[in-house]
N, C-alpha and C positions, 0 to 999 in steps of 0.2 A: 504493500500500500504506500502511494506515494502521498508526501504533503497534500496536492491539493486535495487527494480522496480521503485526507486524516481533517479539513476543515471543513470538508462537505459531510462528512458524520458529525463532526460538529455543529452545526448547523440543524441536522434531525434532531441531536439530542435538545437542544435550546432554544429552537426557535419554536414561536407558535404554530399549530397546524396549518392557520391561515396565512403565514407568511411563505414568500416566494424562494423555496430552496433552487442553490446552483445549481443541484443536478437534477432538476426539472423543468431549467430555462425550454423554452419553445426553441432555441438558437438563433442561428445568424444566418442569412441572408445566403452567405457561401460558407457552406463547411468548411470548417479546420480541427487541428489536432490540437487536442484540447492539451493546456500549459501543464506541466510539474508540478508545480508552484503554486498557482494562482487559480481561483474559482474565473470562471467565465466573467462574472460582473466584476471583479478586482481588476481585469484584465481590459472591460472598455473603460470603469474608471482609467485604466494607467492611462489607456490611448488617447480619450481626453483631455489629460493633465497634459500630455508630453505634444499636443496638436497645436498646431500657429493658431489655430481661429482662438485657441485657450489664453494663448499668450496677449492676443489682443484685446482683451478683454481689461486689461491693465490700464489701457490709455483709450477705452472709451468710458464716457459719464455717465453716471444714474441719474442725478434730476439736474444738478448743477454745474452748467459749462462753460469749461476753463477758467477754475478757481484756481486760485494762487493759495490757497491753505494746502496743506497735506492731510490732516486730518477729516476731507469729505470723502464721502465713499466714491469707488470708483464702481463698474461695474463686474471690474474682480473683486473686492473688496465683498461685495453683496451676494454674491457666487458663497463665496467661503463664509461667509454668515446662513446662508440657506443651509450650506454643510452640515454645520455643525446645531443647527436648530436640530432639520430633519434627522440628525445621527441619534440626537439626545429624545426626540419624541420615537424613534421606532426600537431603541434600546428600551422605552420605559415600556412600550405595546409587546417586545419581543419579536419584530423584524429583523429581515437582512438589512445591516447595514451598508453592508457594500453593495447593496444593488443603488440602494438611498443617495451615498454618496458615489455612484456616477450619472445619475440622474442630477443630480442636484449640479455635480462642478459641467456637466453640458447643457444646464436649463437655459440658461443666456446666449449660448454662444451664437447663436442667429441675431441678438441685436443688433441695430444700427450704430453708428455713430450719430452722437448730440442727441443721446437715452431717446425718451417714446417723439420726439420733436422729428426726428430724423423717420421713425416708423410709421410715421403719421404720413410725413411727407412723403415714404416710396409707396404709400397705401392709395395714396390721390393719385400718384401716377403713374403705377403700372395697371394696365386693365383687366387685367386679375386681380390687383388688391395685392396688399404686402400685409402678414402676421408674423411675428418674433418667433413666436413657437414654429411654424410650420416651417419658415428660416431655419431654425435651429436643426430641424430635421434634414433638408437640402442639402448644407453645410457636412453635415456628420456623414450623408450616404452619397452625394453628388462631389462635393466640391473640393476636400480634405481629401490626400497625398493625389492631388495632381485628378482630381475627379475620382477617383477609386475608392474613396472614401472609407472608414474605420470598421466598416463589416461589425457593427456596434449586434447585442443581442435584441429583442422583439423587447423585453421587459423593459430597458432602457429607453430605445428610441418611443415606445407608448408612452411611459412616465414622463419624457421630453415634450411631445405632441399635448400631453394634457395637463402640463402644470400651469397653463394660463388661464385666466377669468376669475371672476370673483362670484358669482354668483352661478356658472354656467351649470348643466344636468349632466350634461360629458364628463367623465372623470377617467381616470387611469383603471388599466386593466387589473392593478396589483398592489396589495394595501401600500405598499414601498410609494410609489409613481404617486398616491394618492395623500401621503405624507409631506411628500416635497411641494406638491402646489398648498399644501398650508403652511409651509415654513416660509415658501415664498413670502407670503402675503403677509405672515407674521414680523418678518426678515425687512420686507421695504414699509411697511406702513412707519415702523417705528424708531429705524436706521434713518428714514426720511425725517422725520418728527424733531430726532437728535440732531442731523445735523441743517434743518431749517432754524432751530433754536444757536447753536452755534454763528450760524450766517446773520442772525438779528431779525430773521427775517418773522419767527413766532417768539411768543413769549409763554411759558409754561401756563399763563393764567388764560390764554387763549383755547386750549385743547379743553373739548368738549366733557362738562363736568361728569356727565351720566358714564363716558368710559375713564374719569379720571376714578370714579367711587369705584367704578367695579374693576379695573384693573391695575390700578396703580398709578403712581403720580410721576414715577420714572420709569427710561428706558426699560431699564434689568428688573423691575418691579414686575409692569407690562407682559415684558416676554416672560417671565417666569409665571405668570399668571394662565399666559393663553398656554405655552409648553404641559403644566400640569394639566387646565382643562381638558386640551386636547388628550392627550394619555389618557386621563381614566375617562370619558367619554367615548373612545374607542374601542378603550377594553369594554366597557358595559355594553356596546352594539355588538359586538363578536359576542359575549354572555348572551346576547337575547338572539342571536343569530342572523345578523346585518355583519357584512362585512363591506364596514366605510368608514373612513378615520372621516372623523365630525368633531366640532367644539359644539359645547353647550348651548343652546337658543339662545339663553340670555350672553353668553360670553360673543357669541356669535354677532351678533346684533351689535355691541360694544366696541367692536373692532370695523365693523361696515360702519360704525359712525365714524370712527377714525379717520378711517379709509376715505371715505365720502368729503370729511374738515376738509384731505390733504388736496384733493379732486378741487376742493371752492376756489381754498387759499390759497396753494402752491402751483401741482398741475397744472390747472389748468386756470388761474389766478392771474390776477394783472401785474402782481410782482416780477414774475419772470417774461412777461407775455413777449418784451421788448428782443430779449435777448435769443427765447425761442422763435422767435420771426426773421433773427439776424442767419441762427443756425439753419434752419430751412431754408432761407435765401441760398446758402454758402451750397448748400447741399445740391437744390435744385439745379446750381447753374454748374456744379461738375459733375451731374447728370446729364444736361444738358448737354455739353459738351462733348460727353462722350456715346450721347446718343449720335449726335451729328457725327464725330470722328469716330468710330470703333477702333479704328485699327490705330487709334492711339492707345487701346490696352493693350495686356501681356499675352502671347498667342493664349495660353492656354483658354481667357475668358473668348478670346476669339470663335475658338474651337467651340463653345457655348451657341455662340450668336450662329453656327453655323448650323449647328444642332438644333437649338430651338429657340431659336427668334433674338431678334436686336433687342427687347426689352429684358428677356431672361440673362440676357449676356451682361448686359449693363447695369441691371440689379445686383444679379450674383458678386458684379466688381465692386458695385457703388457699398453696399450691404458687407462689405468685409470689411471696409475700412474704419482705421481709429478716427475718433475727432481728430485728434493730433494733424494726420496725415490727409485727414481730408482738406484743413484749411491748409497745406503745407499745396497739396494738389489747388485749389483754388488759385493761392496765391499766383503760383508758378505759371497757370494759365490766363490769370485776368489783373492782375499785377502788372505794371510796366516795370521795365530795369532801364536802369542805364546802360547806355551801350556807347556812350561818348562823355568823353570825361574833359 
């Protein structure tokens, strides 16, 4: 018996009935020869960590763009917050964790550059519409090592596909999948909270009293609040034979007002409105751009537009890039230089 079949008994012995063991994945896409080492979900986690789209994720923004603090989240930052929520809620239910944490470190990696501003904006102009999530999916099986992409397992790419919405009836195939869109949600409403409080831009007495009474008046109050609820709330639906990671009605309810504050004030709020209108501009005109030029990208996205269409091609390039590198691309194209000194 090798390690990984000494951690896949592990696994029978401790995990709940209802949770997703490695050695009943559905598999991947193209068979392979299963690791030594590594359970199958250990092993799209790794591929995820060690992927460009992963690494990108460092220098694109979650709500606020291009801040000079270091202390706001970045959209890695918020990845590895989902992490470690979703690890600490599926250890208290008795899940795989490793299936948790690769779902969770590739839930973002379809997002755009300049956070949902930028998602918004490929959503208005591609004629199919642009979602993060289904991006995220693209990415992981089209786009990543050169098109060939990470041959990721079914339980994965679902829990990716369906950690989006807030309210939606779609949920994940697998208690795992179905923990990480609540870590999510957990993870940005109140990492958002912390660092709009930071920027000056909320003040504590501003967050809504009815989820200040029931969850706490700080960040780690908050999350420690909703992490328990959720736990024994799940546990008690698998007792009654419902297999759905759910928070409490009323906790439930307390965190959608949260949610809904962030949605007035910040989101979609007049504070940032100025500077989400700059981001979309930046966006759209080096979209623009390389709508009109294609064959000013790299052949590979070529090879896309040749495949399936001039919008797929120039989404898939536009949609990988950081902020960073997108105003770096703007500039370079609608910038003048000097060229006489």
């Amino acid at each position: 018996m090798n390690v990984r079949e000494k951690i896949e008994k592990k696994e029978e012995l401790i995990l709940i009935p209802q949770a997703a063991l490695s050695v009943k994945t559905v598999g991947r896409n193209v068979k392979e020869k299963k690791d030594d080492i590594r359970t199958d979900y250990m092993v799209d986690r790794d591929r995820i960590i060690h992927s460009k789209s992963f690494r990108r994720l460092k220098h694109k923004t979650q709500v606020y763009i291009k801040t000079p603090g270091d202390h706001y989240r970045t959209r890695l930052t918020h990845t590895l917050e989902v992490n470690q929520i979703g690890k600490t809620i599926g250890k208290g239910i008795g899940l795989n964790e490793d299936l948790i944490e690769a779902i969770a470190m590739g839930h973002d990696i379809g997002h755009v550059a300049f956070a949902h501003s930028g998602e918004e904006l490929l959503d208005k102009l591609l004629p199919e519409g642009f979602k993060h999530n289904e991006n995220s999916i693209r990415v992981l099986t089209k786009i990543e090592k050169q098109g060939r992409g990470l041959n990721l397992t079914e339980e994965v790419l679902n829990g990716i596909l369906y950690h989006s919405g807030f309210s939606s009836k779609s949920k994940a195939s697998t208690l795992e999948g179905q923990v990480v869109r609540y870590s999510d949600k957990i993870a940005y409403v109140n990492h958002d909270i912390d660092d709009s409080i930071r920027a000056g831009l909320l003040e504590p007495k501003d967050i809504p009293e009815i989820s200040v009474k029931l969850l706490g008046d700080s960040n780690s109050d908050r999350i420690n609040t909703l992490v328990k609820d959720c736990i024994y709330t799940t546990i008690e639906n698998i007792k009654n034979g419902v297999k759905q990671v759910a928070l409490s009605d009323e906790v439930f309810n307390a965190l959608y007002i949260l949610r809904n504050f962030m949605f007035e004030k910040i989101y979609k709020g007049d504070i940032l409105k100025s500077e989400r209108n700059k981001a979309k501009f930046v966006l759209e005109q080096v979209f623009n751009h390389f709508f009109k030029y294609p064959d000013k990208m790299p052949q590979f996205y070529l090879s896309i537009v040749e495949k399936e269409g001039l919008y797929r091609g120039v989404a898939d390039y536009i949609s990988g890039m950081s902020d960073d590198y997108c105003l770096i691309m703007f500039h370079n194209i609608y910038v003048p230089k000097f060229v006489i000194y």
